[in-house]
C-alpha positions in Angstrom: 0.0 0.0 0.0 1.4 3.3 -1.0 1.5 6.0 1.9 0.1 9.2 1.4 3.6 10.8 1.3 4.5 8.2 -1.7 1.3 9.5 -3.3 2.1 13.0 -2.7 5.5 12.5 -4.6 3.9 10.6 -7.4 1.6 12.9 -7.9 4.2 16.0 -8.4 6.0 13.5 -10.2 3.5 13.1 -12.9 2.5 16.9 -12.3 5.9 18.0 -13.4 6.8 15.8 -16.7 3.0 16.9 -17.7 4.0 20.2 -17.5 7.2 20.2 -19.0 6.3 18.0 -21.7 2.8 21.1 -22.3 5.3 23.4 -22.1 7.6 21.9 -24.7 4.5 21.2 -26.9 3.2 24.8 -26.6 6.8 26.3 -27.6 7.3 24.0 -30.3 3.6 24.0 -31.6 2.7 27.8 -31.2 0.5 29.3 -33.7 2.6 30.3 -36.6 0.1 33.3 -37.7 1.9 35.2 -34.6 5.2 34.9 -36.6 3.4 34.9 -39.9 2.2 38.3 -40.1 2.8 40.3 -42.8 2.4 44.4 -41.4 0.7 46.8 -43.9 4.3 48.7 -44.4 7.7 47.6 -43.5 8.9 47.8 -40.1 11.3 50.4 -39.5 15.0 50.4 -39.0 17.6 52.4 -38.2 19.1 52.4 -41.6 21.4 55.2 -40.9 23.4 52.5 -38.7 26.3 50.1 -40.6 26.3 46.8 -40.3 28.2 45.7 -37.2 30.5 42.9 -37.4 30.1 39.9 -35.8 32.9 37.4 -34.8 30.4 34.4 -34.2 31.2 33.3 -30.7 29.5 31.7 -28.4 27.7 34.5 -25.5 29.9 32.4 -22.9 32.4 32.8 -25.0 32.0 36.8 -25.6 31.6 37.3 -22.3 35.2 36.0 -20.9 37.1 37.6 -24.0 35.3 40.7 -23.2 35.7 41.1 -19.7 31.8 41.0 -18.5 32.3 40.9 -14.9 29.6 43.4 -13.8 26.6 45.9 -14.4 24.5 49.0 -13.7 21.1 49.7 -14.3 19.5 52.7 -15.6 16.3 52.6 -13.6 13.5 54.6 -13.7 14.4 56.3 -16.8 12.6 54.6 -20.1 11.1 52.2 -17.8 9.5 55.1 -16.1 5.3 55.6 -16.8 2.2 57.6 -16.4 -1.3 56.7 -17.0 -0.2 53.7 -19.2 2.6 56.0 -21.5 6.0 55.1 -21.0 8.3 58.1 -20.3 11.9 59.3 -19.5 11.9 62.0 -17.4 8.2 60.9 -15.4 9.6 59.3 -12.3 12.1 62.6 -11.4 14.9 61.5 -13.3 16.7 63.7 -16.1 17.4 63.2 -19.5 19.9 60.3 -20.1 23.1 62.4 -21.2 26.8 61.0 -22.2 27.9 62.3 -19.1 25.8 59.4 -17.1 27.2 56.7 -19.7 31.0 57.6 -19.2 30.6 57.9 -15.6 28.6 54.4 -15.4 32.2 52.5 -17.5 34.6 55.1 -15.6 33.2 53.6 -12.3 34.3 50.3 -13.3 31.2 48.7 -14.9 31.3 46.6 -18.3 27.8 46.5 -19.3 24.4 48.5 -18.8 20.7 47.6 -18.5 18.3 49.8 -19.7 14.7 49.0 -18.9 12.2 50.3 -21.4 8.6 50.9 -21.1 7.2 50.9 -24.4 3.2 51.0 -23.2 1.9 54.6 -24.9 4.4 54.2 -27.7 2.4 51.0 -29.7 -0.6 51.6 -32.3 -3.6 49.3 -32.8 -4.4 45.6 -33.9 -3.0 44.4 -35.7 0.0 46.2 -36.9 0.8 47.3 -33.7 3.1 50.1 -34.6 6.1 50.7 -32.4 6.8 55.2 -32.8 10.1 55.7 -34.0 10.0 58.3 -31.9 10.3 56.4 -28.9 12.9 53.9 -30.8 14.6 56.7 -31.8 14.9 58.0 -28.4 16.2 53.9 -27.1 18.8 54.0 -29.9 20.1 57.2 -28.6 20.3 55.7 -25.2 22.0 52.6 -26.8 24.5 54.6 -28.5 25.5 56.8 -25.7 26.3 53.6 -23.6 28.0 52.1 -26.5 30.2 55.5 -27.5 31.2 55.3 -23.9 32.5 51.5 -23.9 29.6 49.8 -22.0 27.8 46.6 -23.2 24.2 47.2 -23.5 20.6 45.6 -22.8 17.4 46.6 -23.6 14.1 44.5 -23.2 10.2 45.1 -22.1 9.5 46.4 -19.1 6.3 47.4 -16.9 5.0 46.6 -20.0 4.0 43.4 -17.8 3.8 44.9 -14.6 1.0 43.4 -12.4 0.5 44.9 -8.7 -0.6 43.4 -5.8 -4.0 41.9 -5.9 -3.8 41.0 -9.9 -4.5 44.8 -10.9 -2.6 44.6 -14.5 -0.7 48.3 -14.8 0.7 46.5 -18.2 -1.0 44.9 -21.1 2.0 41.9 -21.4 -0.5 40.3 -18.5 0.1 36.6 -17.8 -2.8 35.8 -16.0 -4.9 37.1 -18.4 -3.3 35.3 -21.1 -3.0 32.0 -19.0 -7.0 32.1 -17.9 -8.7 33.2 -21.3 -7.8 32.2 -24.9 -8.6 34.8 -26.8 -6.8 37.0 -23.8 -3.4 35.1 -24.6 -3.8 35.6 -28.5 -4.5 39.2 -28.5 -1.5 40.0 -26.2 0.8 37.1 -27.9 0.6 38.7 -31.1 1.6 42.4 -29.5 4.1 40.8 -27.7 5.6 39.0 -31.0 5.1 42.3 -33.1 6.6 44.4 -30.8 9.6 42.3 -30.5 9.6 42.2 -34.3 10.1 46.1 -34.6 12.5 46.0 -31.9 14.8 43.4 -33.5 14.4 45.1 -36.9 15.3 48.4 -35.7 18.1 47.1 -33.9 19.5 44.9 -36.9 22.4 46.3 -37.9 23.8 46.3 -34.0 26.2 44.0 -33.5 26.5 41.6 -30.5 27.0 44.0 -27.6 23.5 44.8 -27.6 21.7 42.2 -26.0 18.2 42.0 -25.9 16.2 40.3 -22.8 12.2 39.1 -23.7 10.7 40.5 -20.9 11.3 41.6 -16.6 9.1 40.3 -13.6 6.3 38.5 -15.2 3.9 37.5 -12.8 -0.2 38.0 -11.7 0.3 39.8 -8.8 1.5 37.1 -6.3 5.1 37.6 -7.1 7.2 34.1 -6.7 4.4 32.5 -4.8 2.5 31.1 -7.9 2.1 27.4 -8.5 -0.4 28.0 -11.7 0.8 25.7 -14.3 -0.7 27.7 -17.2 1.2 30.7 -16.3 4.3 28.7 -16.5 3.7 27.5 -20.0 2.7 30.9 -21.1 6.0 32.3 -20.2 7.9 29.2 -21.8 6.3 30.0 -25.4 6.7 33.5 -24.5 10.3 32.9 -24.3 10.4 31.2 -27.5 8.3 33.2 -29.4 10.9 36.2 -28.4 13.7 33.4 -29.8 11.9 33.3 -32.7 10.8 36.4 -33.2 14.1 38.3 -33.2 15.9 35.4 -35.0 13.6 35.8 -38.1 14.0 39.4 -38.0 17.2 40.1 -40.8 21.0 41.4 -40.3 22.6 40.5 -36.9 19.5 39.2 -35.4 20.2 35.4 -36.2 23.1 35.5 -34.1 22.5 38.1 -31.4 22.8 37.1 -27.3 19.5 37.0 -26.4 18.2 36.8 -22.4 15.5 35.1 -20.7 14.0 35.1 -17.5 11.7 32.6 -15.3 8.5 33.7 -13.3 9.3 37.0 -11.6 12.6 36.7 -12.7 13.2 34.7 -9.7 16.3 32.6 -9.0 14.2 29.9 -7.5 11.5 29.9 -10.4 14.6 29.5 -12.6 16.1 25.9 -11.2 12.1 24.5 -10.8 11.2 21.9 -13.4 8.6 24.1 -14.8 11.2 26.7 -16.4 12.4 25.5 -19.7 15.1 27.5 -21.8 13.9 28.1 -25.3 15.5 26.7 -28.4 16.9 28.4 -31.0 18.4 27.9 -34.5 22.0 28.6 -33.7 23.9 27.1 -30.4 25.4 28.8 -27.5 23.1 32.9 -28.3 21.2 31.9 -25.1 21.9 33.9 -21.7 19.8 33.4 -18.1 18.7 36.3 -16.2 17.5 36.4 -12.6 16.7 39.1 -10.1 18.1 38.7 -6.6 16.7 40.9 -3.3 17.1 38.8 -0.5 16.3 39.4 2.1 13.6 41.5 1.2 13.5 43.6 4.7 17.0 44.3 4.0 17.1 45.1 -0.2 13.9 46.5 -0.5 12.1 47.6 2.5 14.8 48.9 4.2 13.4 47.8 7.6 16.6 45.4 8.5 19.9 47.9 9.3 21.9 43.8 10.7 23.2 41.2 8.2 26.0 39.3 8.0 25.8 36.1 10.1 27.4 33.3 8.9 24.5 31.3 7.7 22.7 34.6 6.0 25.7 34.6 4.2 25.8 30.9 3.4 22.2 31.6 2.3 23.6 33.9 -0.7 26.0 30.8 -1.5 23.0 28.0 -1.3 21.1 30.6 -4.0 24.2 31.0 -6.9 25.5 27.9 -6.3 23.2 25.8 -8.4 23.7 28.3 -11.2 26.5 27.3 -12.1 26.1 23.5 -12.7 22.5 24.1 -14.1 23.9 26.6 -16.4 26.9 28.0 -16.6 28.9 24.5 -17.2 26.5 24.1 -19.7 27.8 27.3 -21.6 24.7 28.7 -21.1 26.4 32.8 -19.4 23.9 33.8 -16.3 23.1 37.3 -15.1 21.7 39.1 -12.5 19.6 41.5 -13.6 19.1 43.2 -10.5 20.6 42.9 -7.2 21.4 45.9 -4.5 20.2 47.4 -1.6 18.1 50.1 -0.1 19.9 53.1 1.4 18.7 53.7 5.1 18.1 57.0 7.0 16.9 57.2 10.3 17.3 60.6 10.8 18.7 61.6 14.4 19.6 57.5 15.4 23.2 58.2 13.7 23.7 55.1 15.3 21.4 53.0 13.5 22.1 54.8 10.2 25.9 53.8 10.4 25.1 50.3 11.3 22.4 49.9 8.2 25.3 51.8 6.2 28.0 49.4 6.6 25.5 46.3 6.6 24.8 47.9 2.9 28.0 47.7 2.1 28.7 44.3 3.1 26.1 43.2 1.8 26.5 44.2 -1.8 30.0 43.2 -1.6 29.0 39.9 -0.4 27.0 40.0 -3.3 29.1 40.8 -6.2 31.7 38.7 -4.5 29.5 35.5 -4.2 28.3 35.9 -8.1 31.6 35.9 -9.1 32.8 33.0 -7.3 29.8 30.9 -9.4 30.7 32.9 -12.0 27.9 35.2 -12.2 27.4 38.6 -13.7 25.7 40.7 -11.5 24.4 44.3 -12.7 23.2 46.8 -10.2 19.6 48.3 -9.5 19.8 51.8 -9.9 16.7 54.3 -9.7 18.8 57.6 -9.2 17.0 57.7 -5.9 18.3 58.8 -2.4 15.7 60.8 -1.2 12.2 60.7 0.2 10.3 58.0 1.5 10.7 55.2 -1.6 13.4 52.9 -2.5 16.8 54.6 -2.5 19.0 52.9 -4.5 20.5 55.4 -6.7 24.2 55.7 -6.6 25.2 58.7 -9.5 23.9 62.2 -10.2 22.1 61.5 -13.4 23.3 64.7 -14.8 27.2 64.5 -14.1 27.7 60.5 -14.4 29.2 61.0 -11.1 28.9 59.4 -7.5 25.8 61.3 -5.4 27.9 60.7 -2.2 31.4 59.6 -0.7 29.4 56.5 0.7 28.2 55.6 -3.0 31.5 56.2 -4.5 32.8 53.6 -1.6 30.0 51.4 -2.7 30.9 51.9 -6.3 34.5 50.6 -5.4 33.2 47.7 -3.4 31.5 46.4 -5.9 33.7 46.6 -8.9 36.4 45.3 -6.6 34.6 42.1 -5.4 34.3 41.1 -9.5 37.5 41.8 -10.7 
């Protein structure tokens, strides 16, 4: 007689090959019309750009002759939004100058993320017409970052932000698209048209611009979902984006490409659900997850102690997998964000200085930890460190330069703990 802890690992036994065998069938099977469609006029493309060269190696490859130890991340720039319109300016945050870009590589960092909102910026079914106005205005981003020496990423977004309660901000909803078919078609075919125009603008760029399918997918739960159908919407997602940009002419076919798990969480990453795509040409592919643990500590900013030895061990239990999983595999694996919260506490100096120096070690620990597995990690960055939200900006947007003697400590810390 089987006990009911033998059934219970049966049954999530048979649970998981189900769902990674739909999830397979999903990627390989998706509709073709989403890749099929033939717009009313070309897409557009930066065709004032040359054609990069490309040497043909391997993103694991590229990343170790290149030196891609770690990264920064424009936040809250063209990620930033306002009654569903992405901006640049709308969260507090200047323009993006060169200044920003040459301070960003000066400080020690080899490649940037630059979130981008494109909500506000897309026309109707079923064209869906990106504004070149708003690529425009990426490219020049892109280019700054390139002119200054940095490696560059771009992807979607809060285009797929959900908050709290399943209250979709974005239209790239999952749980829509997981609990209603004609929901999933409807955004699939934005989602694959939008990543069309992106690739084809983009073409002629060579392989230091990377571009990453998507951010924190999820329905409002964050890492806590167990709903299978969201899981195999994000793995044809994945490969739709593979597909998508690979179709999409010049440099494209051979370009590094990124992809994330639910929420961009590690864990969500090493579960059996999460199945990298698969693409026409070997070794493009790159990981991405997002790392803020402790969350009281990272984001909240309500823990100023860290450091014992098995909260440090904890960081080690987290990467470690990584690198087996992945890595080994030739398969390069980033953290797309990582950092922590700046604390004030106004006239408790006391408490300040301890929260600043946990900071510090923290991040450290971090960067240093990542590196050991052989991981890249890039840097959250909001160009925050005032008021009441999350303070994690480290450089005065308009200078490129540290905001603070503590930042420009922080700054060292990091890049010294990769190197």
């Amino acid at each position: 007689m089987m006990t009911i802890k033998k059934v219970s690992f049966f049954l999530c036994a048979i649970f998981s090959l189900l769902l990674a065998a739909c999830a397979g069938k999903a990627a390989k099977e998706a509709p073709p019309s989403f890749l099929d469609y033939v717009p009313s006029r070309p897409d557009a493309v930066k065709s004032n750009y040359p054609l990069d060269t490309v040497d043909g190696k391997t993103a694991s490859e590229y990343f170790k002759d290149e030196g891609i130890f770690s990264g920064w991340n424009l936040g809250n720039s063209l990620d930033s939004h306002n009654n569903g319109i992405g901006g640049e300016t709308t969260w507090g945050n200047p323009p993006i100058n060169e200044e920003l870009m040459a301070g960003v590589k000066e400080a020690g960092f080899d490649i940037i993320r630059i979130p981008v909102t494109w909500m506000g910026s897309v026309g109707p079914a079923p064209d869906y017409r990106v504004s070149t106005t708003r690529l425009q205005r990426v490219s020049d981003a892109v280019d700054m970052a390139h002119n200054a020496g940095l490696k560059v990423i771009i992807n979607l977004h809060h285009d797929g932000k959900t908050e709290s309660g399943g209250r979709d901000t974005g239209w790239l909803s999952i749980g829509s698209a997981s609990r209603n078919q004609n929901s999933y078609n409807l955004i699939t075919a934005q989602y694959v048209r939008l990543w069309q125009q992106i690739a084809a603008y983009f073409k002629n760029y060579g392989e230091w611009l990377i571009f990453e399918g998507f951010n924190e997918l999820h329905d409002g739960s964050w890492q806590t979902c167990n709903d299978f159908r969201q899981f195999i919407t994000l793995n044809n997602w994945n490969q739709l984006f593979v597909d998508a940009v690979r179709s999409s002419g010049g440099n494209n076919g051979r370009r590094y490409l990124m992809v994330n798990a639910y929420c961009a969480d590690n864990r969500q990453a090493l579960a059996s659900h999460f199945t990298m795509p698969t693409d026409s040409i070997e070794g493009r592919l790159i990981l991405g997850f997002h790392y803020y643990t402790p969350h009281e500590l990272t984001i909240q900013g309500s823990l100023s102690s860290w450091g014992t030895n098995p909260e440090r061990q904890r960081v080690d239990n987290d990467f470690a997998p990584f690198k087996e999983r992945f890595i080994e595999k030739n398969i390069p694996v980033i953290i797309g964000e990582c950092g922590a919260v700046l604390q004030l506490f106004g006239i408790n100096k006391g408490r300040e200085e301890q929260a600043r120096q946990t900071r510090a070690d923290y991040i450290s620990h971090v960067f240093g930890t990542a590196k050991k597995y052989g991981i890249v990690p890039i840097y959250w960055d909001n160009g925050t460190i005032s008021g009441n939200g999350e303070k994690f900006g480290l450089f005065d947007r308009r200078t490129g330069q540290p905001n603070s003697t503590d930042s420009e400590d922080l700054l060292k810390l990091m890049i010294n703990a990769v190197k």
